[in-house]
N, C-alpha and C positions, 0 to 999 in steps of 0.2 A: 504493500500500500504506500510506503513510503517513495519507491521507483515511479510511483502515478505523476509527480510533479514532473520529474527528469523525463519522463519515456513513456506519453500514454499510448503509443500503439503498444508498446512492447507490455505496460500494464493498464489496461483496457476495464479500471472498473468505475467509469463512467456509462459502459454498456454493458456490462456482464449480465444483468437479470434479462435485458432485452436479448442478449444472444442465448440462454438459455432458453426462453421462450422459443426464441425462433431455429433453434440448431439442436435443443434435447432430444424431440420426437425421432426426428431425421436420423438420429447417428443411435441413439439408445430405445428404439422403440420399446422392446420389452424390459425395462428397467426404470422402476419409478423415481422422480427426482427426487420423491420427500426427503431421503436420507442424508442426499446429496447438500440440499438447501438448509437441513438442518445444521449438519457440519463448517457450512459456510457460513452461516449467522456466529457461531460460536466461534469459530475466525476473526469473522469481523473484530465482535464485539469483545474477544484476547486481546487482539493487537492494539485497542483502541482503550484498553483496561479498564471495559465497563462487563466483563461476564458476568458479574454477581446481578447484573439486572436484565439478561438475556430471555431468562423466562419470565420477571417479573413484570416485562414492559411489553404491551400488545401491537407495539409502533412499528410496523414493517424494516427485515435490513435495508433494501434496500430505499427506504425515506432517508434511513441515518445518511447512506449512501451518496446519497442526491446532494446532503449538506456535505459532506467530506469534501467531494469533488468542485463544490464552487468554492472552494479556496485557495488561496495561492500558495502554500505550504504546507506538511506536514502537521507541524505545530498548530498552525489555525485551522487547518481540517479537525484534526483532533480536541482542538478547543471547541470547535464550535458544536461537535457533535454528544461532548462532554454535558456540555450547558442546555441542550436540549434534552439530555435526560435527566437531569436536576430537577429541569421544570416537570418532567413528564413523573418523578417520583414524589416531588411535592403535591402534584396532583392525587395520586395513589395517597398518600397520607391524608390529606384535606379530604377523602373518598372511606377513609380507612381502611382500603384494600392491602394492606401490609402482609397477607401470608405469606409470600415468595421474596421480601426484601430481608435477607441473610444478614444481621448487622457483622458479624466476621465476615464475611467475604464482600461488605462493602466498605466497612476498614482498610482491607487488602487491597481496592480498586480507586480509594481517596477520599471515599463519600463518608469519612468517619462524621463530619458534621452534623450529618443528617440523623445518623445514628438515634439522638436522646428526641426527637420527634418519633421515628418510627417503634421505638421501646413505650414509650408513652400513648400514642395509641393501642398500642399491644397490652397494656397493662390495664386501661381503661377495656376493652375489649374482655379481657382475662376477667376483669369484674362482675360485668354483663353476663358472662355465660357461665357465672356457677352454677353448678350441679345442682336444681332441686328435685325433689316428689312433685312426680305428675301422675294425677289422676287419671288413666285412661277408662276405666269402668269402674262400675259399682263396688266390684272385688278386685280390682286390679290395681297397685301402683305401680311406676317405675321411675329410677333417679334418669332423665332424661343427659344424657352427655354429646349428645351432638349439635349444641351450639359451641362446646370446647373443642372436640373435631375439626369445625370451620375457621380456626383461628391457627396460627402457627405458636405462640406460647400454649393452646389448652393441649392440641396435640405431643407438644412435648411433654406435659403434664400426663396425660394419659399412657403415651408410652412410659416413661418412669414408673408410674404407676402395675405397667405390663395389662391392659385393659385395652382390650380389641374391639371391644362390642360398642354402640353407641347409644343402649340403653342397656338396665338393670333391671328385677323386678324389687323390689322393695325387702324382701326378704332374702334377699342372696349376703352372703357373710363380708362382702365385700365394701359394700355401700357405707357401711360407718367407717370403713377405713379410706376412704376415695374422700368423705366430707370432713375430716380430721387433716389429712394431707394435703387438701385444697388449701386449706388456710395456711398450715407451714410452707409449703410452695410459694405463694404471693407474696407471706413475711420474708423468706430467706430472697428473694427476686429483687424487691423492695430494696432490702438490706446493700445487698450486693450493688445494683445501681448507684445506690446514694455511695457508696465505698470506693467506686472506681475513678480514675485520673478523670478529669474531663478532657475531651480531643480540641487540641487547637484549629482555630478556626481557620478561615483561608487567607484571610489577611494577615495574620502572624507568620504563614510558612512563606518566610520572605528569608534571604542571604543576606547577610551586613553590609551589601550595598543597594539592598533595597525593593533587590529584583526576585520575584518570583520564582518556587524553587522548581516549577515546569522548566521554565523556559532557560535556567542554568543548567538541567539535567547533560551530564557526558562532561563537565570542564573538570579537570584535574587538577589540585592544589599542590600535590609533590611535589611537581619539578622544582614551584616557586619555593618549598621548603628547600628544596635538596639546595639552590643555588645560595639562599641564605646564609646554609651549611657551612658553604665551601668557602666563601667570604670572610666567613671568619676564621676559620681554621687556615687559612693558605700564608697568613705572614707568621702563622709559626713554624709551620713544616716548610716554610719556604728559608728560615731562621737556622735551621735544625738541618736544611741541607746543604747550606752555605758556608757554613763554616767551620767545619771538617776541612774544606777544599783551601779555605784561606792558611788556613795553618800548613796544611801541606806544602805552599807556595811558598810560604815562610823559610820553613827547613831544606826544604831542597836549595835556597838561596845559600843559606848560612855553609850546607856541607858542600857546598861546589869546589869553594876556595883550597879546604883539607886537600879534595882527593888533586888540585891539582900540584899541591906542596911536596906530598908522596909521591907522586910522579915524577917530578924533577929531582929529589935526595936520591931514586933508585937510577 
């Protein structure tokens, strides 16, 4: 993706979804693309280090696509397709559709910001759908758990739990143990959240000279240490190799005269 700016015939994904249409059938009749398309979405959305929101975004690749390519770099394709899935996960949030936003794997991808909004719908959510007794007949209750199911914290809740099913009957030995651990669940979640670092925001991941740490990504500070290094260290060792040499000049001057004294008495 990055070759699109230097060499779009050679990287052609200004057309790729349109030559798919038009060139799949022809060349792969018996072979369906979905797998295909599947694995290219997950491409994309690697290289552009947003896969933690690949299933949770319903925005076709190739839209992201379309913004990639009307930019004139690398860096602002990637910026700009970045920024369109912010808004499109704020959106998800203001919806509370949060089951599929991963907060670790959107840490991993940069969106840690967003994180203590998408945890906070989830917990408010997690509230909503505690387990009660429902009446479904005259003789019948059962602790209803499929509004916990439909959230990404209840289903982690129920897996822990080891709880498959999404209702109970009222009588099953389990139920008082599901509505005792419910509560310890939300306190320890609670606990935990308020205990954790906060992530710094985007305006802080700046370099000390001011510049955003995208757009410094690949500069190497080494070399600038290592010459430092050598600056300083060179009028010693350049001390320490000098003057071995001047002494040497020295004596060799002083014994020329002997040997030529001995020469002349023999």
């Amino acid at each position: 993706m990055k070759g699109f700016f230097s060499d779009k015939k050679s990287h052609p994904w200004d057309r790729l979804y349109r030559d798919i249409e038009t060139h799949w059938k022809k060349e792969h009749s018996k072979t369906s693309a979905t797998e295909t398309l599947i694995l290219l979405r997950d491409a994309v959305f690697g290289s552009l280090d947003i896969l933690s929101l690949s299933i949770a975004l319903e925005v076709p690749t190739s839209e992201l696509l379309s913004s990639f390519v009307k930019e004139k770099t690398w860096k602002e394709g990637r910026r700009s397709v970045r920024n369109k899935c912010i808004e499109l996960v704020e959106g998800l949030i203001q919806k509370k559709k949060t089951r599929h936003l991963v907060p670790s794997a959107m840490k991993r991808d940069g969106f840690g910001f967003l994180i203590d909004e998408v945890e906070e719908v989830e917990v408010d959510l997690f509230k909503k759908a505690k387990p009660k007794l429902k009446k479904v007949s005259k003789k019948k209750q059962i602790l209803d758990l499929a509004p916990l199911e439909k959230i990404r914290m209840g289903s982690r809740f129920l897996r822990e739990q080891m709880v498959m099913e999404t209702e109970l009957p009222k009588d099953d030995p389990r139920v008082d143990s599901i509505l005792d651990a419910y509560d310890h669940f939300l306190v320890e979640y609670e606990i935990d959240r308020s205990s954790a670092i906060p992530e710094p925001t985007k305006t802080e991941q700046v370099t000390l000279n001011g510049k955003p740490v995208s757009e410094t990504t690949g500069e190497k500070s080494a070399p600038g240490k290592r010459k430092a290094d050598k600056a300083v260290q060179s009028p010693l060792s350049e001390f320490l190799e000098e003057e071995p040499t001047k002494k040497s000049k020295k004596t060799s001057k002083k014994q020329s005269p002997k040997k030529k004294g001995r020469g002349k008495k023999t």
